[in-house]
C-alpha positions as CSV (number, residue, x, y, z in Angstrom):
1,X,145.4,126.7,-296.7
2,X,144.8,125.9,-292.9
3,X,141.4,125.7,-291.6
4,X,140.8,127.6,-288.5
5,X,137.9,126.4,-286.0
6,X,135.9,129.0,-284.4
7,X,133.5,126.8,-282.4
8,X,134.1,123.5,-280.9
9,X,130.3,122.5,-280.8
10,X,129.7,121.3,-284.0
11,X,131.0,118.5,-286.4
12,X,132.3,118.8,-289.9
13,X,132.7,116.1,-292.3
14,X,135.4,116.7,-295.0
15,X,135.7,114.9,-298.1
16,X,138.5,115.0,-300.4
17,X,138.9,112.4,-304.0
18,X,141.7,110.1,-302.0
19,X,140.8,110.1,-298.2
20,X,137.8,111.6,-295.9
21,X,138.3,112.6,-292.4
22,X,135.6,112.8,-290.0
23,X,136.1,116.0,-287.3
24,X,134.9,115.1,-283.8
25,X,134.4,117.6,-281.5
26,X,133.4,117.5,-278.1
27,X,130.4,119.4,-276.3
28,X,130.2,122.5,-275.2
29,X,132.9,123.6,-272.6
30,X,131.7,124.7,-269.6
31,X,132.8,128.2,-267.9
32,X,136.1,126.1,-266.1
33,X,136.4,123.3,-269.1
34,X,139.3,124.8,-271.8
35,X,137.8,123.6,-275.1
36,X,138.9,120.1,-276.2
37,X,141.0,119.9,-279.4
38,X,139.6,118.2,-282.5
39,X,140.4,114.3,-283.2
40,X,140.2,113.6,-286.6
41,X,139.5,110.6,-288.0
42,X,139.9,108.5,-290.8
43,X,136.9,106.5,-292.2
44,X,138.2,103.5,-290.6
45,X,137.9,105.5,-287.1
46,X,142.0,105.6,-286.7
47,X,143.4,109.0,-285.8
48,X,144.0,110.6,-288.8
49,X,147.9,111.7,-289.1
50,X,148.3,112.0,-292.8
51,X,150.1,114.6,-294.9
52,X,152.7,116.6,-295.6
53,X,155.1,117.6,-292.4
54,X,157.7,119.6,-291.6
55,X,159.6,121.8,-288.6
56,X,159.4,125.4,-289.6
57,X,161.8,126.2,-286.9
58,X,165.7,125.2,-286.5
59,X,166.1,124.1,-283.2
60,X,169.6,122.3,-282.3
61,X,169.7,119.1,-281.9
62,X,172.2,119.7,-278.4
63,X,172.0,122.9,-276.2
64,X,174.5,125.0,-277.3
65,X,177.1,125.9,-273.8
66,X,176.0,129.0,-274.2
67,X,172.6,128.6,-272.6
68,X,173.3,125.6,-270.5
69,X,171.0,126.3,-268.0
70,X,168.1,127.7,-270.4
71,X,165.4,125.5,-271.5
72,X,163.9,128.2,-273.9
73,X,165.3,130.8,-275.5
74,X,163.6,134.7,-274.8
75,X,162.2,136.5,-277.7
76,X,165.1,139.0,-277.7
77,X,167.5,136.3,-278.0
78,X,165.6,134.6,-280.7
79,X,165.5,137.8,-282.8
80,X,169.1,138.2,-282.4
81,X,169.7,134.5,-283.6
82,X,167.7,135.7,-286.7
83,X,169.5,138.5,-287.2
84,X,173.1,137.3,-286.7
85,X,172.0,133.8,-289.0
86,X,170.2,136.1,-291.7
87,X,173.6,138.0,-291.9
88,X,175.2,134.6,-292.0
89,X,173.6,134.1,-295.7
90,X,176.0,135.3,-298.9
91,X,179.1,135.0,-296.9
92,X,182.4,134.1,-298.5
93,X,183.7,132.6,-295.5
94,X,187.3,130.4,-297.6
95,X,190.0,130.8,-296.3
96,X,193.1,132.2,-297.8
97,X,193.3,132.4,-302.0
98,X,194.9,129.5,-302.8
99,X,195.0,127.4,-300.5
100,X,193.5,123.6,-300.7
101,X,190.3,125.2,-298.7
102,X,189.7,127.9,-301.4
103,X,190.1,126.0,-304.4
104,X,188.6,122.6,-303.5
105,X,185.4,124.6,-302.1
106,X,181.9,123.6,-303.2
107,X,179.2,124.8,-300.8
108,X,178.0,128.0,-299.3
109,X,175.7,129.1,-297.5
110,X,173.4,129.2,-301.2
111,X,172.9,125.8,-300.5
112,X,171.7,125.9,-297.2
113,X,167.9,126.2,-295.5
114,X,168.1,128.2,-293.3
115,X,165.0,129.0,-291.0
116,X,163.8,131.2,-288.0
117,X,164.9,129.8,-284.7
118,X,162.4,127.6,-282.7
119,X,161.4,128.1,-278.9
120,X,163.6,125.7,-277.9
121,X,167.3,125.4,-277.0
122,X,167.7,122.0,-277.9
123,X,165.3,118.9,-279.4
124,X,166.5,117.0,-276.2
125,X,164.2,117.2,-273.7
126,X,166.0,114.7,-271.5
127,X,168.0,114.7,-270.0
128,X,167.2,117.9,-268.5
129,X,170.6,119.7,-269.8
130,X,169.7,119.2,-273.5
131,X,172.9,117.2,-274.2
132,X,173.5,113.5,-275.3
133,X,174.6,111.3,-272.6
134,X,178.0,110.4,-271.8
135,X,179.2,107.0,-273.8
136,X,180.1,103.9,-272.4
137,X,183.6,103.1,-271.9
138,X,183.4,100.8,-274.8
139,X,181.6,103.5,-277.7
140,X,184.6,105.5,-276.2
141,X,187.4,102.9,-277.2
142,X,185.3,103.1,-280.7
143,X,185.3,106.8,-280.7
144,X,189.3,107.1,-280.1
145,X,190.0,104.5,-282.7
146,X,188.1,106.3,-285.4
147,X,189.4,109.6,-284.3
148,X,193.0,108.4,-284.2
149,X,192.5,106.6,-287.9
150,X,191.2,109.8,-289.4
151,X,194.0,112.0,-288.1
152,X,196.5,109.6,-289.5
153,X,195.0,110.1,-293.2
154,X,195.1,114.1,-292.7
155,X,199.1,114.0,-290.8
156,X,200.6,114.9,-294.2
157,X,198.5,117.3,-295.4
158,X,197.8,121.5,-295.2
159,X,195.4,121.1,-292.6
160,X,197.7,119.4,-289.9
161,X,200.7,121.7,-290.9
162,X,198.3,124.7,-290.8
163,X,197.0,123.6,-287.2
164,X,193.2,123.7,-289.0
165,X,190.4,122.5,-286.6
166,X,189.8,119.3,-288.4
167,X,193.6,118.3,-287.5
168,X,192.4,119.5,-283.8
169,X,194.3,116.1,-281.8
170,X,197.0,115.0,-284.4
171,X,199.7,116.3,-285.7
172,X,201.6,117.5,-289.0
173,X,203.8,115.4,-289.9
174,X,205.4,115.8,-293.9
175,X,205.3,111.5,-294.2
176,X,202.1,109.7,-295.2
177,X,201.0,107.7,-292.5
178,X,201.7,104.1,-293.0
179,X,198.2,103.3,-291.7
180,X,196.8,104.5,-295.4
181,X,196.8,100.9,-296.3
182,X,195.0,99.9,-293.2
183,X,191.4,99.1,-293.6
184,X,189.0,101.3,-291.5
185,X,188.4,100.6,-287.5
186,X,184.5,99.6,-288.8
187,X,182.8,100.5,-291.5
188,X,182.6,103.8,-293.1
189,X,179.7,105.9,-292.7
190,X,181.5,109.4,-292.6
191,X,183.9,111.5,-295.1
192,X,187.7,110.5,-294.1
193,X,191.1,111.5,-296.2
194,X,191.4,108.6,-298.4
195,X,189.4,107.1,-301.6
196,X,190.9,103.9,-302.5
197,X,187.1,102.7,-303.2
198,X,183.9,103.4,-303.0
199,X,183.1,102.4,-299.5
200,X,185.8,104.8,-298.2
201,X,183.5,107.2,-299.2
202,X,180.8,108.8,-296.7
203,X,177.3,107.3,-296.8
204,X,175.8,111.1,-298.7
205,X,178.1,110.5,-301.2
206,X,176.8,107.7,-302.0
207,X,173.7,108.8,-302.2
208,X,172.5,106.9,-298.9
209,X,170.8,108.3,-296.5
210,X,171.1,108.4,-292.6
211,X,167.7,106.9,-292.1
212,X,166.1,107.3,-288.2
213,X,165.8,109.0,-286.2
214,X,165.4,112.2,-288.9
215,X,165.9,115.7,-286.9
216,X,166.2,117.3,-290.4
217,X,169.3,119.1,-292.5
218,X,170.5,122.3,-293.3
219,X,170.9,121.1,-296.8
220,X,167.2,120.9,-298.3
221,X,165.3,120.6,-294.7
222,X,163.0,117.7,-293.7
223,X,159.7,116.8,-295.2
224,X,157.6,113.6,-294.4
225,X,154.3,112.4,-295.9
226,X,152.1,109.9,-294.3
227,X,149.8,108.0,-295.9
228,X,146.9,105.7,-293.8
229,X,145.5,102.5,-295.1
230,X,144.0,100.1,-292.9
231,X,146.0,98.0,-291.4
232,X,148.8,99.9,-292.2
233,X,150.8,103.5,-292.4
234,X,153.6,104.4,-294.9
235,X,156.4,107.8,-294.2
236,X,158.1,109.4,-297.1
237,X,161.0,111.5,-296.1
238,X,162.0,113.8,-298.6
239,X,165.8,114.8,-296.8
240,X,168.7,116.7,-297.6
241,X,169.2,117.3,-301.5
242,X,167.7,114.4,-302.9
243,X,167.9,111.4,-300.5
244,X,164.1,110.5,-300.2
245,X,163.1,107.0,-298.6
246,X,160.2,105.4,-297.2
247,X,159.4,103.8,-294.3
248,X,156.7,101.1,-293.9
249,X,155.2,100.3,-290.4
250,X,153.5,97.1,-289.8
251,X,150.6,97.5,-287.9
252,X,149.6,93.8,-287.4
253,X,150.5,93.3,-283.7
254,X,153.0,91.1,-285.1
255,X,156.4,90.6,-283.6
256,X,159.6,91.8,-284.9
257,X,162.0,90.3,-287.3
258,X,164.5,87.7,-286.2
259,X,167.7,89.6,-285.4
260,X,169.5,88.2,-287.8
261,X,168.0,89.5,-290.3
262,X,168.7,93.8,-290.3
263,X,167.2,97.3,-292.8
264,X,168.8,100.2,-293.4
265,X,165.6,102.0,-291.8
266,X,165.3,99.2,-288.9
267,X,161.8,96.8,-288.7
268,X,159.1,99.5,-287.6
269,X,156.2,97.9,-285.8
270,X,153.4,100.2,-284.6
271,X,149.8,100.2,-282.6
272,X,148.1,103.1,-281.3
273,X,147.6,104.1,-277.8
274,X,144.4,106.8,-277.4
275,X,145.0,109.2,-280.2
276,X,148.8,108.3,-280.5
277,X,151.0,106.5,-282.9
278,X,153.3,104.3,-281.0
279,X,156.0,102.5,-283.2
280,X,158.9,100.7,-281.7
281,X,161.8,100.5,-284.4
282,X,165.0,98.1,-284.1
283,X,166.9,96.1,-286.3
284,X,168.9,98.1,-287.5
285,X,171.7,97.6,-290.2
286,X,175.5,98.0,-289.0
287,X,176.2,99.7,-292.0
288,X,174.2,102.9,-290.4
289,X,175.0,105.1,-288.0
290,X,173.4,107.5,-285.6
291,X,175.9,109.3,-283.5
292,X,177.9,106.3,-283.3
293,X,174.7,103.8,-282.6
294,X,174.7,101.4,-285.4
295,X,173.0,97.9,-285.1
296,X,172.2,98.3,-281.4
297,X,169.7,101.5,-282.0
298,X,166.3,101.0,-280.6
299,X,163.9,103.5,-281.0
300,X,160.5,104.4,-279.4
301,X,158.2,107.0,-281.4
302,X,155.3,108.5,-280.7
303,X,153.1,110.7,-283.2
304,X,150.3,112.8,-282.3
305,X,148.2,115.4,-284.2
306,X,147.3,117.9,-281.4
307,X,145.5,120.4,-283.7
308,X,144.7,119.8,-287.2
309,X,148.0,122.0,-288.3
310,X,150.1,120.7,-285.6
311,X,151.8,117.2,-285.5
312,X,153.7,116.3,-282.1
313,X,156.7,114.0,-282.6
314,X,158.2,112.5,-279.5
315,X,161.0,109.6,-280.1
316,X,162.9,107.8,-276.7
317,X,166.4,106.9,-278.0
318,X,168.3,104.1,-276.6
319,X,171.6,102.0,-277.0
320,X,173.1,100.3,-274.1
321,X,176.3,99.7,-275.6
322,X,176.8,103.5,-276.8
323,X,175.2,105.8,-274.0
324,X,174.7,105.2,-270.1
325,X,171.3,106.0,-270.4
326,X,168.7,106.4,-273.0
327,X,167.8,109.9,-273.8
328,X,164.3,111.4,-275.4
329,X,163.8,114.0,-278.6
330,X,160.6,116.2,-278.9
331,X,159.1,118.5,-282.4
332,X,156.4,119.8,-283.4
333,X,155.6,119.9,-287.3
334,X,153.2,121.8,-289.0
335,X,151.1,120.7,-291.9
336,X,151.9,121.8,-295.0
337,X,149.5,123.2,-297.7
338,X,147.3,120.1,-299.7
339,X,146.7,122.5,-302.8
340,X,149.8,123.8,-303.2
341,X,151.3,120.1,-302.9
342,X,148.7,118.0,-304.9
343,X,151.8,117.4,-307.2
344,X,154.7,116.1,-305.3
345,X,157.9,115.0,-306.9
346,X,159.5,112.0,-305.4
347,X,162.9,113.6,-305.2
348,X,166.2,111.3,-306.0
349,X,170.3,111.5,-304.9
350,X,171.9,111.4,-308.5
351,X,175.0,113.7,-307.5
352,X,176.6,110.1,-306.6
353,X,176.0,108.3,-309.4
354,X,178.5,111.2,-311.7
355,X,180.0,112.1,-308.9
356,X,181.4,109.7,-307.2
357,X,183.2,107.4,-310.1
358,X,184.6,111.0,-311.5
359,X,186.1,111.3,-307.9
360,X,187.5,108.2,-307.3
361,X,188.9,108.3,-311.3
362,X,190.2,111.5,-309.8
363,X,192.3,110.0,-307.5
364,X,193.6,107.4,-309.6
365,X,194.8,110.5,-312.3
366,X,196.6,112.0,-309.2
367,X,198.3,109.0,-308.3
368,X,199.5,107.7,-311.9
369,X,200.9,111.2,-312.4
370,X,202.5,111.5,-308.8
371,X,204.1,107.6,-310.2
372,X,205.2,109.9,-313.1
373,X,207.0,112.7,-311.3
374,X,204.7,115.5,-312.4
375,X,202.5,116.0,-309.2
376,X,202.2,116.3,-305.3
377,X,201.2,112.7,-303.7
378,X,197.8,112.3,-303.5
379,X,198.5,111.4,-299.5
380,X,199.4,114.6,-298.7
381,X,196.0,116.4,-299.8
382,X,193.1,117.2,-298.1
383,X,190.2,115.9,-300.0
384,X,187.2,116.3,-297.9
385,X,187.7,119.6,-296.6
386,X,186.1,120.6,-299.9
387,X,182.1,120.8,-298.2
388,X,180.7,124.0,-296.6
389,X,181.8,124.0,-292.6
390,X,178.8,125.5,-291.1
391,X,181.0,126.6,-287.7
392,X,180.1,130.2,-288.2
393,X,176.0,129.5,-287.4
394,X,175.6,131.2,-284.4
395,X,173.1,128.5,-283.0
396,X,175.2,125.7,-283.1
């Protein structure tokens, strides 16, 4: 349960079996002062941040064309949002009985969180359009070349004879390409048509996760915990369905690794600056990926509890090698209930471990009985069209 504050002249100490939190509250406003919000504390005198935090809104991460010059939405078009995404639930949206689409289908819209649509038309707050910056000429080169490579492993199959979105830029053609042998432009964090191993596989189905920055999922939603110690703050993102990690930031004022050596979550190093949370985060592996940023990501986050239900995140994103210019994220998460969630169940990605040898054993079945004349080549199927395509949410 949330407390509420009626008064902001007095001081209350609360006490709970793991950590105690002092509430400071500041004197008596006068007739022009608005009242100050409450600092809490931990017993160490640090701000205290820690809990259990999510977004309770959806809020895209871009602002959608269709209100390119609106930094918030009104309150009629957020009630139509709900509307037209509350009808979007229970859908059947497959296409034709049949097809590769229909039969290879796995996810609806039963696996999705969906929630009620945030103030906000974007999480980007700058630039002032709500839109990632242009890329260099060079993450454009990068761009093409993964493009181009991806459209080559679908030319054979349904979805470029069909003219299907995902073939959007190639073309049908009834030939396997012979790039299928190639190995990948760089390495593979996304799904692409081919499974010759394990790493042709996307980084989900392997039961790895993203890592930072985290702007939440539609498949389980977004949930950190952080704990304080002195000297030191952890983050436990519970993500998607089952791909929880931690995060440790080192609070020692000591410098960052040497850049040779790189973590899948990059080297978080943090110090506070008033009431906020500062940590700068680089080192990052190549083997990640955030919208084409890989070992080049630097990150600068701030954290800052401005109620005692309310948790502002603010995080300045920057890669000179993949945009012109770095660009800057804002949410606001709200504290979730401590009773309800004294039990908390470290959640784990096992779909991968069964499911990704049965796949790639999968593949090697088609392909021994296409050698034996009794089935279509495996080239010339679409095998990652099989996930739900989320292109009918009206706010994205």
């Amino acid at each position: 349960m949330r407390d509420r504050f009626l008064s902001t002249t007095i001081m209350v100490a609360i006490a709970t079996t793991a950590v105690s939190a002092v509430i400071l509250l500041s004197g008596a406003p006068t007739s022009a002062q608005a009242p100050a919000a409450p600092v809490l504390k931990t017993p160490w005198g640090e701000p205290d941040l820690q809990g259990i935090w999510t977004d309770e809104t959806e809020t895209p991460l871009q602002r959608p064309a269709k209100y390119a010059n609106q930094e918030f939405f009104t309150e009629e078009q957020r009630a139509e949002l709900n509307k037209a995404r509350l009808e979007m639930l229970g859908r059947d949206r497959r296409s034709e009985r049949g097809t590769e689409r229909d039969v290879s289908g796995a996810y609806n819209t039963e696996f999705l969180s969906v929630k009620r649509v945030g103030q906000r038309t974007s999480l980007i707050v700058d630039p002032a359009k709500g839109r990632i910056p242009p890329l260099t000429p060079a993450a454009q080169k990068i761009a093409a070349a993964e493009k181009e490579f991806r459209l080559a492993m679908l030319q054979s199959t349904e979805t470029c004879k069909n003219k299907e979105p995902a073939c959007s830029g190639g073309k049908y053609d009834p030939k396997p390409s012979p790039r299928r042998a190639e190995p990948a432009p760089r390495y593979v964090t996304g799904r692409f048509n081919r499974h010759d191993g394990p790493e042709d596989v996307s980084l989900a189905e392997r039961c790895l996760t993203g890592g930072l920055p985290e702007f939440g999922t539609n498949f389980g939603g977004s949930f950190r915990r952080i704990v304080q110690t002195p000297g030191g703050i952890s983050m436990f993102y519970d993500v998607g369905q089952g791909q929880g990690w931690q995060r440790n930031i080192v609070m020692n004022d000591s410098p960052h690794l040497p850049p040779n050596i790189r973590q899948w979550y990059g080297d978080s190093r943090g110090h506070w600056e008033g009431n906020t949370l500062v940590v700068d985060v680089t080192n990052f592996s190549v083997k990640t990926d955030f919208q084409g940023s890989r070992e080049n990501l630097h990150l600068v986050e701030r954290w800052t509890r401005i109620k005692p239900d309310t948790l502002a995140y603010e995080v300045t994103i920057e890669d000179p090698t993949v945009w012109v210019q770095s660009w800057k994220v804002r949410q606001e998460f709200t504290k979730q209930s401590d009773e309800k969630d004294r039990i908390y169940y470290e959640p784990r990605c096992i779909e991968g471990n069964y499911g990704l040898p049965g796949l790639l054993h999968g593949r090697r079945t088609q392909e021994a009985l296409f050698a034996q004349g009794k089935g279509p080549d495996p080239a010339t199927m679409d095998h990652i069209k099989g996930g739900f395509v989320l292109d009918e949410d009206p706010l994205r």
